[in-house]
C-alpha positions as CSV (number, residue, x, y, z in Angstrom):
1,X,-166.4,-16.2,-25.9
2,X,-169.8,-15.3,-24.2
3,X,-170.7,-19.0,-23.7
4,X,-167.0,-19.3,-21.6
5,X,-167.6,-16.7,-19.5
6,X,-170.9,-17.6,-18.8
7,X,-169.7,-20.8,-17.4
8,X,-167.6,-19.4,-15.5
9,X,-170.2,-17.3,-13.8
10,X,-172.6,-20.1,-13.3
11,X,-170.0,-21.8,-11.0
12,X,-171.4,-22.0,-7.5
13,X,-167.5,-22.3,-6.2
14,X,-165.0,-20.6,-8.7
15,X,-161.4,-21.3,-8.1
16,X,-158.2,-20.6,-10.3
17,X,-158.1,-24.5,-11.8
18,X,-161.7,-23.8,-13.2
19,X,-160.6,-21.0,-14.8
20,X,-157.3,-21.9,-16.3
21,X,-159.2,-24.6,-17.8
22,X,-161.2,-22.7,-19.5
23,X,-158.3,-20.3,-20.3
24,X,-156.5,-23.8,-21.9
25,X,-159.8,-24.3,-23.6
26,X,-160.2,-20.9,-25.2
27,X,-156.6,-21.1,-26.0
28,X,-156.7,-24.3,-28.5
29,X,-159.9,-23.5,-29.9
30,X,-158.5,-20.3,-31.1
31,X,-155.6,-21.4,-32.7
32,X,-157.7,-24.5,-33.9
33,X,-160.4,-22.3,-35.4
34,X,-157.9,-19.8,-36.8
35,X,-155.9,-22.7,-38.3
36,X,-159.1,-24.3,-39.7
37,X,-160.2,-20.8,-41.2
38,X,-163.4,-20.6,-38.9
39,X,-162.3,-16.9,-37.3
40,X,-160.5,-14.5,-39.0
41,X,-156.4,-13.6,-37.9
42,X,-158.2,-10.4,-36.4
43,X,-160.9,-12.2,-34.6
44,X,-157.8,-14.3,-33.1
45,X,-156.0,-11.8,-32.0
46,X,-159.0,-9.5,-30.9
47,X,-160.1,-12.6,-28.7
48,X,-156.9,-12.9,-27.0
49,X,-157.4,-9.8,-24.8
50,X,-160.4,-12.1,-23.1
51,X,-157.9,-14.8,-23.0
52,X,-155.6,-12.7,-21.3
53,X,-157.8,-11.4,-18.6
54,X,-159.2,-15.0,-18.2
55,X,-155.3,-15.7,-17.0
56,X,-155.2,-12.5,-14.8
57,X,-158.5,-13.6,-13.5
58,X,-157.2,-16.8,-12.3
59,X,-154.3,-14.9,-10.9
60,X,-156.8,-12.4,-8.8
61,X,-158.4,-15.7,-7.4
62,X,-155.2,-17.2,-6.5
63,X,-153.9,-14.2,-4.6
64,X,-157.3,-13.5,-2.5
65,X,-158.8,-10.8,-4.2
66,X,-162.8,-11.0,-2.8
67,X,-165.3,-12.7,-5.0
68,X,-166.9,-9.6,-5.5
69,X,-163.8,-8.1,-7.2
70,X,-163.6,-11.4,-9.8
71,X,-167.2,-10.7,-10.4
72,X,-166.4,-7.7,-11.7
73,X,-163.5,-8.6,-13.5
74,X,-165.7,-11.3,-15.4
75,X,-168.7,-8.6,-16.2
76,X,-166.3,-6.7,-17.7
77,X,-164.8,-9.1,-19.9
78,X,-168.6,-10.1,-20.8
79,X,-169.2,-6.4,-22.5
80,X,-165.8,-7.6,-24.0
81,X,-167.5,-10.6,-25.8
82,X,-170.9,-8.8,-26.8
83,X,-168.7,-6.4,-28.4
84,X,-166.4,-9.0,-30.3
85,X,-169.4,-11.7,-31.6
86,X,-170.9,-8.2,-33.1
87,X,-167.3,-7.5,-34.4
88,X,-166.8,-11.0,-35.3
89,X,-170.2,-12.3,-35.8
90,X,-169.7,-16.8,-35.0
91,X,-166.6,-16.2,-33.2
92,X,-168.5,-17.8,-29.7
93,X,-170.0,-20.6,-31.6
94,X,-166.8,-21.9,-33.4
95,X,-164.9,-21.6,-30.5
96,X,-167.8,-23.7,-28.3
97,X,-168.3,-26.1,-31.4
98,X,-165.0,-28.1,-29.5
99,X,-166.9,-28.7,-26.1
């Protein structure tokens, strides 16, 4: 999940179709990992809170909310992902092991 929103921040011009790529991305590699038995039902589900503020960061961008604000919103969510690999230590290299 780290290597996602890393990605994102190394975008010189992000926009909402960058993002929801990578929140369509996230999306199948979770249910593809969880299906294949490489993450855990509660790494799944603890993921999906960064999926879910990937969407609403992709909604922030769409309505005009500064690029300082989505910055923000996307450090957060990279605490988030420190917090679940240590949790769920593999989670961000199964889910990057589809790229």
């Amino acid at each position: 999940m780290r290597t996602c929103l890393d990605r994102l921040i190394s975008q010189t011009e992000l926009n909402s179709k960058i993002v929801r790529e990578e929140v369509e991305f996230v999306t199948s590699r979770l249910e593809q990992c969880r299906h294949d038995g490489k993450i855990s039902n509660e790494a799944f589900l603890d993921a999906g809170v960064i999926q879910g503020a990937l969407e609403m960061i992709a909604n922030h961008i769409e309505m005009g909310v500064p690029n300082n604000e989505v910055e923000d919103l996307i450090q957060q969510q990279l605490g988030r992902a420190d917090r679940l690999e240590i949790k769920h230590p593999g989670l961000d290299e199964a889910v990057e092991e589809g790229r």
